[in-house]
C-alpha positions as CSV (number, residue, x, y, z in Angstrom):
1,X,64.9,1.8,101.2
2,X,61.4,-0.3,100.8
3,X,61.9,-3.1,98.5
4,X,58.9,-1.4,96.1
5,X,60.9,1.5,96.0
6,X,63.9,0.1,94.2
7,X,63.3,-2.4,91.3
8,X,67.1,-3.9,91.3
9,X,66.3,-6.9,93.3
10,X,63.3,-7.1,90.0
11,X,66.2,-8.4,87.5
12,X,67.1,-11.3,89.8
13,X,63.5,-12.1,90.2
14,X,62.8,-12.0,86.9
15,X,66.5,-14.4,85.9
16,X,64.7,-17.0,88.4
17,X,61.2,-16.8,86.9
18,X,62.0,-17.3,83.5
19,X,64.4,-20.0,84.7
20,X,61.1,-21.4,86.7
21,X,59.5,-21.3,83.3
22,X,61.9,-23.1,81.1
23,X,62.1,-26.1,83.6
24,X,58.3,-26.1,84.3
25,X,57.8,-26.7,80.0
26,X,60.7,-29.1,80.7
27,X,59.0,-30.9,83.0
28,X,54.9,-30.5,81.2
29,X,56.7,-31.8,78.3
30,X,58.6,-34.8,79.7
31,X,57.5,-35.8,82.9
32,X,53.9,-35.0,82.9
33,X,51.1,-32.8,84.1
34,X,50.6,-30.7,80.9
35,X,47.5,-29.3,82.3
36,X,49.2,-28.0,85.5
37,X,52.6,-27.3,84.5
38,X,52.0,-26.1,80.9
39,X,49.8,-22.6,82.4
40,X,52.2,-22.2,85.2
41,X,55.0,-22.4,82.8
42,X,52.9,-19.4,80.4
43,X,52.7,-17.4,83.6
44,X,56.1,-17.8,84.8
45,X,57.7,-17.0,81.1
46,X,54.8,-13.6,80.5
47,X,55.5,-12.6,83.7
48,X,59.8,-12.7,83.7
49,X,60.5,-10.1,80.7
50,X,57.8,-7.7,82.1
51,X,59.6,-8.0,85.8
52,X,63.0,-7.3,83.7
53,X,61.5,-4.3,81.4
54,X,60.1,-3.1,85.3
55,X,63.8,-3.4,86.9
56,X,65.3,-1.4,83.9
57,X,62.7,1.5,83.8
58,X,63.0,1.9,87.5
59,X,62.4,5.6,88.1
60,X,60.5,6.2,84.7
61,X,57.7,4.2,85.8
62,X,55.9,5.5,88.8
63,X,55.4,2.7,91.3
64,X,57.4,0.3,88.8
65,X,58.7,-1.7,92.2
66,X,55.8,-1.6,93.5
67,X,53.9,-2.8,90.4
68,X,57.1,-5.5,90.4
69,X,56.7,-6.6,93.8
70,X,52.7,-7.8,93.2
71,X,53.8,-9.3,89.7
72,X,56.4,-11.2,91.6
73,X,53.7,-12.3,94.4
74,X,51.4,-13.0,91.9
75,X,53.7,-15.4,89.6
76,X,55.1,-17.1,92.8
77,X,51.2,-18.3,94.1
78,X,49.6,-18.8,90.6
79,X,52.8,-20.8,89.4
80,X,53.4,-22.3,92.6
81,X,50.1,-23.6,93.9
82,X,49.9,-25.5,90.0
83,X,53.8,-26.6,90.4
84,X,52.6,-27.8,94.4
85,X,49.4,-29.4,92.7
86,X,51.4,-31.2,90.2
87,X,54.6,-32.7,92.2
88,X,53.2,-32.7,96.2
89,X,49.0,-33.4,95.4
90,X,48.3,-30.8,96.8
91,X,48.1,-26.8,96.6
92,X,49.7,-23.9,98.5
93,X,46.6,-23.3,100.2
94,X,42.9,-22.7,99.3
95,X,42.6,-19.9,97.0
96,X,46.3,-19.4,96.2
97,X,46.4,-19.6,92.4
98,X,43.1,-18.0,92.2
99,X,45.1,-15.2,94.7
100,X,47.7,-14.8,92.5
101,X,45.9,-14.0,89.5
102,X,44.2,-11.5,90.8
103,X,47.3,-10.3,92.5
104,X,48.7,-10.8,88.7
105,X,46.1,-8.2,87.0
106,X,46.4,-5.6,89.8
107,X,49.6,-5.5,88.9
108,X,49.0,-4.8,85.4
109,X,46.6,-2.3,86.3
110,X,48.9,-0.3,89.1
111,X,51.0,0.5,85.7
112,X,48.1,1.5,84.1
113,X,46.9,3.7,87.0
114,X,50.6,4.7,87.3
115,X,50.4,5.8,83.5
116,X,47.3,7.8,84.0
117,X,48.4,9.4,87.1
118,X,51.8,10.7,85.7
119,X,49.5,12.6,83.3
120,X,47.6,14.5,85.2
């Protein structure tokens, strides 16, 4: 089965996320880098319960993994490429935070489409 077919593999996604989103605060708050860290931090803790609420709804939600799999793409390369910024100098590559925001409100609009299509 296609990994946006099933949302299970959404829960561990979203345990590691949030996990990435305590440490990142942890690290804005006591090692530095508040203006990189802090908004990758936001992203990664926004981002986690909405993965989890995708891996429990599962079939309920049309496209749910698939909606999962671009907020988990989306998280990774906005939070990463600020994380990569912070500790190496420099970012994933050219574009990629800017990529995963807009990969991060696609998402949020596939469940929106999702919600509209189930309607008709």
């Amino acid at each position: 089965m296609p990994i946006w077919r099933d949302t299970r593999w959404a829960t561990a996604a979203a345990g590691l996320i949030g996990a990435a989103g305590v440490a990142l605060a942890a690290a804005a708050s006591h090692a530095g880098g508040e203006h990189l860290l802090r908004p990758a931090s936001t992203i990664c803790l926004a981002h986690a319960p909405a993965l989890l609420a995708l891996a429990l709804a599962g079939d309920k939600i049309r496209w749910a993994g698939l909606a999962a799999l671009a907020m988990t793409i989306g998280t990774l390369l906005f939070a990463g490429d600020l994380a990569a910024r912070q500790f190496f100098g420099q970012g994933l590559f050219p574009m990629a935070a800017p990529s995963g925001g807009l990969t991060l409100i696609a998402s949020w609009l596939l469940l929106v489409a999702s919600t509209v299509m189930r309607n008709r």
